[in-house]
C-alpha positions in Angstrom: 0.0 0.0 0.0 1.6 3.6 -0.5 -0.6 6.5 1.3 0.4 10.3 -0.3 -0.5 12.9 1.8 -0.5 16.0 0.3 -0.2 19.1 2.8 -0.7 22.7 1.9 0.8 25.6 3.7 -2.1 27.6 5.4 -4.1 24.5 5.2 -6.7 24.4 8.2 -7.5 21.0 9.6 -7.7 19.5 13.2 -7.5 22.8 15.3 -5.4 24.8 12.2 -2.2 22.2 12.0 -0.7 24.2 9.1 1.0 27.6 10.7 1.3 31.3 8.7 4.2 32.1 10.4 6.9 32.0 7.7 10.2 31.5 10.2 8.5 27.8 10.6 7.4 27.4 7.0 10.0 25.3 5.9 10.5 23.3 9.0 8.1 20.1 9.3 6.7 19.8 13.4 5.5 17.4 15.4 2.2 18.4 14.9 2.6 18.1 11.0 4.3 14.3 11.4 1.8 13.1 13.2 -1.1 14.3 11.1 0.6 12.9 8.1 1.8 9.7 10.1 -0.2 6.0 9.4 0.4 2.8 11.4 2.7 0.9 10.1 4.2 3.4 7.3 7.9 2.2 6.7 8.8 5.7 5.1 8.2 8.7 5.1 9.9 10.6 2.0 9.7 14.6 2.6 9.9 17.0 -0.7 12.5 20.0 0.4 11.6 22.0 -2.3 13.9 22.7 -5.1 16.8 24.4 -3.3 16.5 22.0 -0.1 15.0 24.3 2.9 12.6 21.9 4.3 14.0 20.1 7.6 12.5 18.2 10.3 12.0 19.4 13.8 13.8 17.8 16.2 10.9 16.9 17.8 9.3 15.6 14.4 12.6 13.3 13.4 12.6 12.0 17.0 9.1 11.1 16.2 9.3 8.9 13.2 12.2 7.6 14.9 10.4 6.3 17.7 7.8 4.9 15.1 10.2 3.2 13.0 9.8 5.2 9.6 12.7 5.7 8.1 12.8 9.5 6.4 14.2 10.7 3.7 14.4 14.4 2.5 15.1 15.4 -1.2 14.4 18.2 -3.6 10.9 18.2 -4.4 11.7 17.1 -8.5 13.8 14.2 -6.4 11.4 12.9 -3.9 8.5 12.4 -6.3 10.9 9.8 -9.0 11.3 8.1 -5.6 8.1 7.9 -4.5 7.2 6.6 -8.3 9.3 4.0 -7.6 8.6 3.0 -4.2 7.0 0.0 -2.6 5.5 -1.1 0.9 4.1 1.6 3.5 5.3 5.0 2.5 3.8 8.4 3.0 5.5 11.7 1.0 5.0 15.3 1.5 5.7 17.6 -1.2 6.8 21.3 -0.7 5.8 23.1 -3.3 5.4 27.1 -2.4 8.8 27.6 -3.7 
């Protein structure tokens, strides 16, 4: 089974998950990984844009740690040949403002 999640910046879901405040845009949190988290997921493949901003918290990587899914953060353009290509439980997340 692969599950996409597809998150939008400013989206509003499940007491407004998605912040405005641009100094966290490009920084995945806790809060995000566990919306976008699924039982049993073996990966989680994060899209960093094209110049590679995006970054877990610490909080988040500890997270997927603890839930054994591996992560993997690529350019956008990168992280969606992977996911193409990927099988078993995995969940990606594209950035795609910039």
């Amino acid at each position: 089974m692969i599950l996409l999640s597809v998150l939008m910046s400013g989206q509003k879901s499940e007491g407004e998950i998605f912040r405005k405040n641009r100094q966290n845009l490009y920084k995945v949190s806790l809060t995000e990984s566990e919306y976008i988290y699924d039982n049993g997921v073996e990966e989680i493949i994060i899209g960093t844009c094209h110049a590679g901003y995006v970054e877990l918290s610490k909080r988040a990587s500890k997270f997927f740690e603890e839930k054994n899914a591996k992560t993997k953060l690529l350019p956008t353009p990168k992280t969606i040949e992977l996911w193409n290509k990927s099988k078993g439980k995995v969940i990606t997340m594209f950035h795609v403002i910039c």
